[in-house]
C-alpha positions as CSV (number, residue, x, y, z in Angstrom):
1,X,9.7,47.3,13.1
2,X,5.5,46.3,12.4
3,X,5.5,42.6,10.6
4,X,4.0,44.8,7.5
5,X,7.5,47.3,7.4
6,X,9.0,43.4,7.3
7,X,7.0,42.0,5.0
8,X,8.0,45.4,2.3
9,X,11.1,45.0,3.6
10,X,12.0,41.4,2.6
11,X,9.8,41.5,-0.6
12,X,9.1,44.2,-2.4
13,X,6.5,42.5,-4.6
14,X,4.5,42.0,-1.4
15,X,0.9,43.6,-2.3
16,X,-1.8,45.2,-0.2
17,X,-4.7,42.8,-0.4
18,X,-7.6,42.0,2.3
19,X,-6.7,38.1,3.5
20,X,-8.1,35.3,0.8
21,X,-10.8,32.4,2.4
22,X,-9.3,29.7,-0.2
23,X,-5.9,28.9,-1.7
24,X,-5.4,26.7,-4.8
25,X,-2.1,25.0,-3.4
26,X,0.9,25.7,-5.8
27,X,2.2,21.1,-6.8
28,X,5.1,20.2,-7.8
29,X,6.1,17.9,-11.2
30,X,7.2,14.6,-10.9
31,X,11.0,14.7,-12.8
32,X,12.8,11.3,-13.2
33,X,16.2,11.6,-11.4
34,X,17.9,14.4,-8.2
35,X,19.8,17.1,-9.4
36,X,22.0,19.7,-8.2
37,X,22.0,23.3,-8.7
38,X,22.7,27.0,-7.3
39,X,18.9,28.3,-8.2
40,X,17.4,25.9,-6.7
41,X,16.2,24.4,-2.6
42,X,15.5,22.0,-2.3
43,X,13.4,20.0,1.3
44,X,12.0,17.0,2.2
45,X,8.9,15.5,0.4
46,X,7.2,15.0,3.7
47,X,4.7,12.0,4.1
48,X,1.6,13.3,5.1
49,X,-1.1,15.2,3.9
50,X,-1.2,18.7,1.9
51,X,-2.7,21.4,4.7
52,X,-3.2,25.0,4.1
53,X,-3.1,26.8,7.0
54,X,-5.3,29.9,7.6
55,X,-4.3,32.1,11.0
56,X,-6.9,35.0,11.9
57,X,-7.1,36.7,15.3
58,X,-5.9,34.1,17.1
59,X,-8.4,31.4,15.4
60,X,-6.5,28.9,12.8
61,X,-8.0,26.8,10.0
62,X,-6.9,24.1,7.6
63,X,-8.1,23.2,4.6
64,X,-6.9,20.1,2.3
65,X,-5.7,20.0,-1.2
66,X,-9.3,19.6,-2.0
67,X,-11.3,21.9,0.5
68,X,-11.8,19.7,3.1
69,X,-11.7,21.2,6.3
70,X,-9.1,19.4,8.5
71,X,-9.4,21.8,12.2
72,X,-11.5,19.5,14.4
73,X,-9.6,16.2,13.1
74,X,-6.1,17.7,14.6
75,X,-6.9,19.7,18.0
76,X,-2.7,19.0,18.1
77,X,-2.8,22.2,16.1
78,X,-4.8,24.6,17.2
79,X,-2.5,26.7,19.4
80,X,-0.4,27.8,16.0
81,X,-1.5,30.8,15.9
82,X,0.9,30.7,19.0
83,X,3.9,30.4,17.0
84,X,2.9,33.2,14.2
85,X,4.7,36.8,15.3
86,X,1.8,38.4,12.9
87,X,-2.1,38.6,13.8
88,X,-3.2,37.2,10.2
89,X,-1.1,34.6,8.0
90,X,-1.8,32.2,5.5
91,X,0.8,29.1,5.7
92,X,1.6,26.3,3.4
93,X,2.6,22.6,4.7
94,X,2.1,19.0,5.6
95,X,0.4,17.6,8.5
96,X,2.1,14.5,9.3
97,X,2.6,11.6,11.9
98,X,5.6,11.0,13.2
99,X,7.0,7.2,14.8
100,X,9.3,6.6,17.8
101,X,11.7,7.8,15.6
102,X,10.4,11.2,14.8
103,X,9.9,10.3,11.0
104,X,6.9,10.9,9.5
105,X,4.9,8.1,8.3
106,X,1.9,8.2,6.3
107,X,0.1,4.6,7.7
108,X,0.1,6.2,11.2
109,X,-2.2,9.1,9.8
110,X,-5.1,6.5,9.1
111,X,-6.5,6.4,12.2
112,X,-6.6,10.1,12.3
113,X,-8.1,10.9,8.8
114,X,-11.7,11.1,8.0
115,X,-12.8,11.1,11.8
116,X,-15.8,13.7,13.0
117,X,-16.7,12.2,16.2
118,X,-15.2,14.4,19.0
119,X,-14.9,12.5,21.9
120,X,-12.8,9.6,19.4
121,X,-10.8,12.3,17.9
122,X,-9.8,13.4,21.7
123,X,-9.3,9.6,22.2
124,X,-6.9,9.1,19.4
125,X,-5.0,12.2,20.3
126,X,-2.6,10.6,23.2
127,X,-1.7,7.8,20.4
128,X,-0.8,9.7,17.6
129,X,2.3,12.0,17.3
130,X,1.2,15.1,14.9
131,X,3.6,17.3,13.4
132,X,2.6,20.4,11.3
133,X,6.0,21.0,9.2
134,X,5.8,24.8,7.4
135,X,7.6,25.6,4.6
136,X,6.0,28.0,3.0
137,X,4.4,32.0,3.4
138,X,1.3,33.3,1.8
139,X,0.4,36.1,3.2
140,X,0.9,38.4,6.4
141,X,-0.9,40.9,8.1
142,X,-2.6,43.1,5.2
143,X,0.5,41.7,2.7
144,X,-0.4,39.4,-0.4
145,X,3.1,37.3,-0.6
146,X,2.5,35.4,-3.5
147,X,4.1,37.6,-5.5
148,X,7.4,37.5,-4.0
149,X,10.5,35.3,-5.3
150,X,10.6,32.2,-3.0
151,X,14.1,32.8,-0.5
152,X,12.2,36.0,0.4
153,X,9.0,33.9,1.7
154,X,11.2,31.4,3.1
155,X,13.1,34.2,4.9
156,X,10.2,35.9,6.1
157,X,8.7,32.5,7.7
158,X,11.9,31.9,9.1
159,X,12.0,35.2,11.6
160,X,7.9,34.8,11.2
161,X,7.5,31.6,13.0
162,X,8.3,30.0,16.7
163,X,8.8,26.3,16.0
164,X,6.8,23.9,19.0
165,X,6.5,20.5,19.5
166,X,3.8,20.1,17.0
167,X,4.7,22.9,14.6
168,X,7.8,22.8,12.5
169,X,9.6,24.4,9.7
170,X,10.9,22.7,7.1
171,X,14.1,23.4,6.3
172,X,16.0,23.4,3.4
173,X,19.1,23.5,1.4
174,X,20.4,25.5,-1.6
175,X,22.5,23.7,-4.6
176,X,23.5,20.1,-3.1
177,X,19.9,19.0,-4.1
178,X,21.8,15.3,-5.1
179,X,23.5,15.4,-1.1
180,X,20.0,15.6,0.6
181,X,18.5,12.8,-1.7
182,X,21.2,10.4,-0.7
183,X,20.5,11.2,2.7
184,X,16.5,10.9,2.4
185,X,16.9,7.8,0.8
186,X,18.8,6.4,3.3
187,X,16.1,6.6,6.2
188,X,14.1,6.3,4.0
189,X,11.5,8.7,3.3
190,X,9.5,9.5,0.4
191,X,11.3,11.9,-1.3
192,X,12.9,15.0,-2.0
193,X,11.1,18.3,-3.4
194,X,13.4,21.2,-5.5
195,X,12.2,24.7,-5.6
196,X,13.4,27.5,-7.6
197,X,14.4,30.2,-5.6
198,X,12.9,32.7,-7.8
199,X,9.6,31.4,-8.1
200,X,6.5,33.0,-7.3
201,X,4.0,31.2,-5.4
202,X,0.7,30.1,-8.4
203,X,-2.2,28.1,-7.7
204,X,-1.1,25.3,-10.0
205,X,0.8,22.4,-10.8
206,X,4.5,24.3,-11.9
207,X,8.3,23.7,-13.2
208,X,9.1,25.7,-10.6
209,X,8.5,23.0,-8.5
210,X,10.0,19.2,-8.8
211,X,9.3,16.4,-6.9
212,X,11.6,13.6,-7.2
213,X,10.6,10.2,-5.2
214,X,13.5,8.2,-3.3
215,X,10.3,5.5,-2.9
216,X,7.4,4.7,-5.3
217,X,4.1,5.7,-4.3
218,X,1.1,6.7,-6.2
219,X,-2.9,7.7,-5.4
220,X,-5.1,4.9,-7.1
221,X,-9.2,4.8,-7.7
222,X,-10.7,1.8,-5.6
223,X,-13.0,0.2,-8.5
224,X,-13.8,-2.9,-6.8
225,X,-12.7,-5.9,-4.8
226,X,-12.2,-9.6,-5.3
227,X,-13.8,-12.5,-3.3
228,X,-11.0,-14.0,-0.4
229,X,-9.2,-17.0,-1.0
230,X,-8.2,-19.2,1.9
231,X,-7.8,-18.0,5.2
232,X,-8.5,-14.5,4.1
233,X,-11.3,-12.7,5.7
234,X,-14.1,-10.2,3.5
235,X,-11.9,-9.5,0.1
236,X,-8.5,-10.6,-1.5
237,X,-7.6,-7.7,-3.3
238,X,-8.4,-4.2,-4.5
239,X,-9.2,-3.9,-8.0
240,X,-7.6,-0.1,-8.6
241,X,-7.1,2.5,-11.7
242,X,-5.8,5.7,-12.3
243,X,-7.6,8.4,-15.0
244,X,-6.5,9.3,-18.3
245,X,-8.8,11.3,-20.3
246,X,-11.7,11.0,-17.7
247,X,-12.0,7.4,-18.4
248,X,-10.4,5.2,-15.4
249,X,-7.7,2.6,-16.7
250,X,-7.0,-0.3,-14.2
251,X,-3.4,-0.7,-13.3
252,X,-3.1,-3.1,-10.6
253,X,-4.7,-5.7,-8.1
254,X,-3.6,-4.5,-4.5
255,X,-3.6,-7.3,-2.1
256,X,-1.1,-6.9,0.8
257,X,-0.6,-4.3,3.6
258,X,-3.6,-5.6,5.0
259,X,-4.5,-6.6,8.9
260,X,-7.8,-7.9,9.8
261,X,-9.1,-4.9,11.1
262,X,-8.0,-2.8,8.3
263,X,-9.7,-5.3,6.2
264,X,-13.3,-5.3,7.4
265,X,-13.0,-1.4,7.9
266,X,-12.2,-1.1,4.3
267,X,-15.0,-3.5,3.1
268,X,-17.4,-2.1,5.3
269,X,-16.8,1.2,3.5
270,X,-17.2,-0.5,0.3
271,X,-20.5,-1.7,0.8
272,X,-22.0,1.6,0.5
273,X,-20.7,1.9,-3.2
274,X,-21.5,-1.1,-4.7
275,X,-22.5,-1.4,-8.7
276,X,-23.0,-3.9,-10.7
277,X,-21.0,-2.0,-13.9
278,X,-17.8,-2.3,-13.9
279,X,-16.3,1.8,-13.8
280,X,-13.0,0.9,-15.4
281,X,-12.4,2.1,-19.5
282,X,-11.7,-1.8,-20.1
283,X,-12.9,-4.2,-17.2
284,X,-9.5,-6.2,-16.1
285,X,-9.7,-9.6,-16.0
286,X,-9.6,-11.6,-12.3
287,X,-8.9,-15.1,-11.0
288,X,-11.6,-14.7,-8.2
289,X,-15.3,-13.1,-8.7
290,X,-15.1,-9.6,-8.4
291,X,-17.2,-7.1,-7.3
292,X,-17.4,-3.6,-8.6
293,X,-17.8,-0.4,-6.5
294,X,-18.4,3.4,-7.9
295,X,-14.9,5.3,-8.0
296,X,-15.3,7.1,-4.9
297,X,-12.7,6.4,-2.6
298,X,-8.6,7.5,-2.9
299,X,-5.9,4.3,-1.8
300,X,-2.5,5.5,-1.4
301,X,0.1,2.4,-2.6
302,X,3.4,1.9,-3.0
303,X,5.0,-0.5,-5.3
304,X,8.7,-1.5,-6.9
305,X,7.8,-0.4,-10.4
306,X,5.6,0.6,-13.2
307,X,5.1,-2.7,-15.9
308,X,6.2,-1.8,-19.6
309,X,2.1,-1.6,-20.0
310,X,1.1,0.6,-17.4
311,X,0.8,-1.8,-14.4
312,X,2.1,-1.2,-11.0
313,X,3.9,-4.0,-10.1
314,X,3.8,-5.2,-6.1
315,X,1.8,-2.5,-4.8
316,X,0.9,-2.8,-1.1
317,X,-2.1,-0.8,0.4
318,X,-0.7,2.1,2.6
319,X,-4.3,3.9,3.5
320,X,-7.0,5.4,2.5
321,X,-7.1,9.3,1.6
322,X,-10.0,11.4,1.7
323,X,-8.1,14.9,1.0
324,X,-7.1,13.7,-2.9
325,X,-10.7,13.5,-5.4
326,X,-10.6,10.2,-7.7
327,X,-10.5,12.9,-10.4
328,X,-7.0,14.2,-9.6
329,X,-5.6,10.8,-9.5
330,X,-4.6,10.4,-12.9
331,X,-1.1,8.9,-14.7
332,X,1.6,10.8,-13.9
333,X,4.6,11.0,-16.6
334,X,8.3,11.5,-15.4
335,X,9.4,15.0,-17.0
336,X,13.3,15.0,-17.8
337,X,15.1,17.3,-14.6
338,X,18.0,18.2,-16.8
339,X,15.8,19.7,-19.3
340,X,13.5,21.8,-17.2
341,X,17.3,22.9,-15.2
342,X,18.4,24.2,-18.9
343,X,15.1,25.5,-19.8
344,X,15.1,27.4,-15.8
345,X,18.5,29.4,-17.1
């Protein structure tokens, strides 16, 4: 049987369509608790970052949540047009990095992010584990999938793709969504992600899609840095904010999960945005002098809780992201799971 007899075969909304250059990637909504449920998969929330994967002829390119091409940065990944049984596909994941454990980390990606020299990309290659974990189908050889309910994508990638050591699917369960996070959290990792079966795929933030975290973590706007105190070397702590209304709201001073290297990396970085406004809606106040820097770069954090006025309290500095725009990093409110569930039926 040809891969486009499959693809009618599995899913019957699967449309004739010449292969798109740019997907939109379909995000999920942050709900406040797990939940269990017989419409609904549910996989890891990998720790990584968002890659779009675009397989042409033998050629494959990845693209970032926001555009970014990713190919050179991960020559791990180039052979996955290997694993496809299909001359053209469009493929949905996570590029990840994975420790001796084989859990994916998001700190270990750091040194791979952001990097266009060749020969120090080839360099870092032999100290990095990659992992490209699939779990989602766009489209296959002259067939738009988007269209289709979700367990017939998932079912098509499943006889669609040959798993290798740096290409993975992500598997999933259906119903015992409350099972899996138990298990997540116990690793831990950062979370769990529940899917309705029926969805289509959309180029938008969805319902369809919940995200629900076992650990907190959050993408903050780098607005400026304090002067060290003590021992510490180039700044004491980040000065960050998240958007609300285009205007950037500070929510936390972020000053551990630093080494000394890491430090004067980060400050060096700093240096090139340097303003003498402050870019926050309200300036926060500081024990040491601060210095202010234009809203350009992405931190990722994690942290034990949000304050009863919008504060992130204990955050520690994970890394830097360059696939996430300032822009997008805005307040995210908890949505009730057992009231999207009803409203699903």
């Amino acid at each position: 049987m040809t891969r486009k007899a499959k693809s009618k075969e599995t899913c019957d909304a699967a449309r004739a369509a010449a292969m798109p250059r740019v997907i939109q990637p379909m995000l999920a909504t942050l709900v406040d608790k797990p939940f269990s449920g017989p419409d609904w998969m549910f996989e890891t929330k990998w720790d990584g970052i968002r890659a779009v994967c675009f397989i042409d002829k033998g050629k494959a390119r990845f693209m970032s949540r926001n555009q970014n091409d990713l190919t050179a940065q991960y020559p791990e990944l180039k052979n996955i047009s290997d694993c496809i049984d299909g001359r053209q596909a469009i493929l949905d994941g996570e590029i990840v990095a994975l420790d001796e454990h084989g859990v994916s980390r998001f700190q270990l990606l750091q040194s791979r992010m952001g990097r266009k020299n060749k020969s120090e990309i080839e360099r870092l290659v032999g100290k990095s584990r990659i992992a490209y974990y699939v779990f989602d189908l766009l489209y296959l050889d002259g067939f738009d999938l988007t269209g289709c309910r979700l367990l017939d994508r998932k079912e098509l990638l499943e006889v669609t793709l040959k798993p290798a050591k740096n290409v993975r699917l992500s598997e999933h369960i259906i119903e015992h969504g409350k099972e899996l996070y138990r298990e997540i959290a116990r690793i831990p990792l950062e979370g769990i992600v529940a899917k309705r079966i029926e969805s289509k795929y959309v180029q938008k933030r969805s319902s369809d899609w919940l995200k629900i975290k076992t650990v907190q973590e959050s993408e903050v706007v780098i607005g400026g840095y304090t002067a060290p105190r003590h021992s510490r070397s180039y700044f004491g702590s980040l000065v960050v904010g998240l958007y609300r209304e285009s205007r950037l709201h500070y929510v936390a001073h972020v000053g551990g999960g630093f080494n000394e290297k890491g430090l004067q990396q980060l400050y060096e970085l700093m240096q090139r945005s340097k303003t003498k406004q402050s870019p926050f809606v309200v300036a926060p106040h500081t024990n040491e002098p601060v210095q202010w820097i234009k809203p350009k770069l992405v931190a990722q954090v994690k942290f034990s809780e949000w304050t009863s006025d919008g504060h992130l309290r204990h955050p520690i500095f994970l890394g830097l992201r360059d696939d996430k725009k300032p822009r997008d990093c805005t307040f995210e409110v908890e949505r009730s799971a057992r009231k999207i569930m009803k409203k699903a039926r």
